[in-house]
C-alpha positions in Angstrom: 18.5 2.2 -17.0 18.2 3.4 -20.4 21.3 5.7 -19.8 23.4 3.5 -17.6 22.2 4.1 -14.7 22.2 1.3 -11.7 18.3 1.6 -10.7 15.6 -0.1 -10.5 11.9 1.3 -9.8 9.4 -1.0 -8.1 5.9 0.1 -8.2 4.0 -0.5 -4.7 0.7 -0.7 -4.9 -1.5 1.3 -2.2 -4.7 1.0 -4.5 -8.3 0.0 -2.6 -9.0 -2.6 -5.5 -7.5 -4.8 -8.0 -9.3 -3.2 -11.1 -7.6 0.2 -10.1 -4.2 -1.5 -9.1 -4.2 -3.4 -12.9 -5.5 -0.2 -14.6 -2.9 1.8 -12.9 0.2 -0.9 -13.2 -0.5 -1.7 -16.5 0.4 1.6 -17.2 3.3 1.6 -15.9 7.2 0.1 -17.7 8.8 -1.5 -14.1 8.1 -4.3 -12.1 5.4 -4.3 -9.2 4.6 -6.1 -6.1 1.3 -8.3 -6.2 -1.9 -6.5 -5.1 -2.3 -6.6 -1.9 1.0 -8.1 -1.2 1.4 -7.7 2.7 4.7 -5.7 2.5 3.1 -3.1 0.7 1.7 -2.1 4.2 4.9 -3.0 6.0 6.7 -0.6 3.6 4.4 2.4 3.6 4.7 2.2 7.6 8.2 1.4 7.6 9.3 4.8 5.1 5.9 6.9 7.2 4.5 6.9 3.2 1.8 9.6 3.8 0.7 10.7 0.7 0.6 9.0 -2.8 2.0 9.1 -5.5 5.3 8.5 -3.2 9.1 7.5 -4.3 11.3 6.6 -1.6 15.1 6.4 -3.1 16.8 3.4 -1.5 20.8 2.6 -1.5 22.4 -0.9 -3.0 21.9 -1.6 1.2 18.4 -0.5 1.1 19.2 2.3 3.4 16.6 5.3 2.5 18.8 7.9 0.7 15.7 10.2 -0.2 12.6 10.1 1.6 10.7 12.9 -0.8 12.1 11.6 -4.1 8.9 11.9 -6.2 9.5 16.1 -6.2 13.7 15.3 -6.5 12.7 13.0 -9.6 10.1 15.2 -10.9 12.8 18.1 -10.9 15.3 15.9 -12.4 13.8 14.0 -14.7 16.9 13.1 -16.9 18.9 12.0 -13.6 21.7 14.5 -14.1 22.0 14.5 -10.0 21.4 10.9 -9.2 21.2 8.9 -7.5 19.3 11.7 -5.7 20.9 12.3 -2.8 18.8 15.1 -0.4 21.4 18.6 -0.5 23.3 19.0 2.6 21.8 21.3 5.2 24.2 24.0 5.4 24.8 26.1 8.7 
């Protein structure tokens, strides 16, 4: 956001307890959804979240435009390619 870009990151929580969940939020500068917040489950199934840390990069439409965004953000950190769209698979 802090260079114009339209995004907005929402941490989802997929801690065992609240003490982590607050130690680990509290570190962090977006919003999150509530502890234990039943569509924390719902979304981890719903985007087959197998591993954690996790980013799933949704559209305006929140259609899934990057399913393994944590290693597409991590590569490209200042967001000179976003909003992250997966390369095209070339024949």
């Amino acid at each position: 956001k802090e260079k114009g870009m339209n995004v907005e990151v929402i941490f989802v929580s997929r801690d065992k307890d609240q003490v982590g969940f607050d130690a680990y939020c509290g570190e962090m500068p977006w919003v999150a959804v509530p502890f234990q917040d039943k569509r924390c489950q719902h979304w981890s199934d719903q985007f087959e979240v197998s591993g954690i840390p996790a980013i799933v990069i949704l559209d305006a439409e929140n259609s899934v435009i990057n399913s393994n965004g944590r290693l597409t953000v991590a590569a490209d950190f200042e967001g000179t390619t976003f909003p992250w769209y997966p390369p095209a698979v070339q024949d």
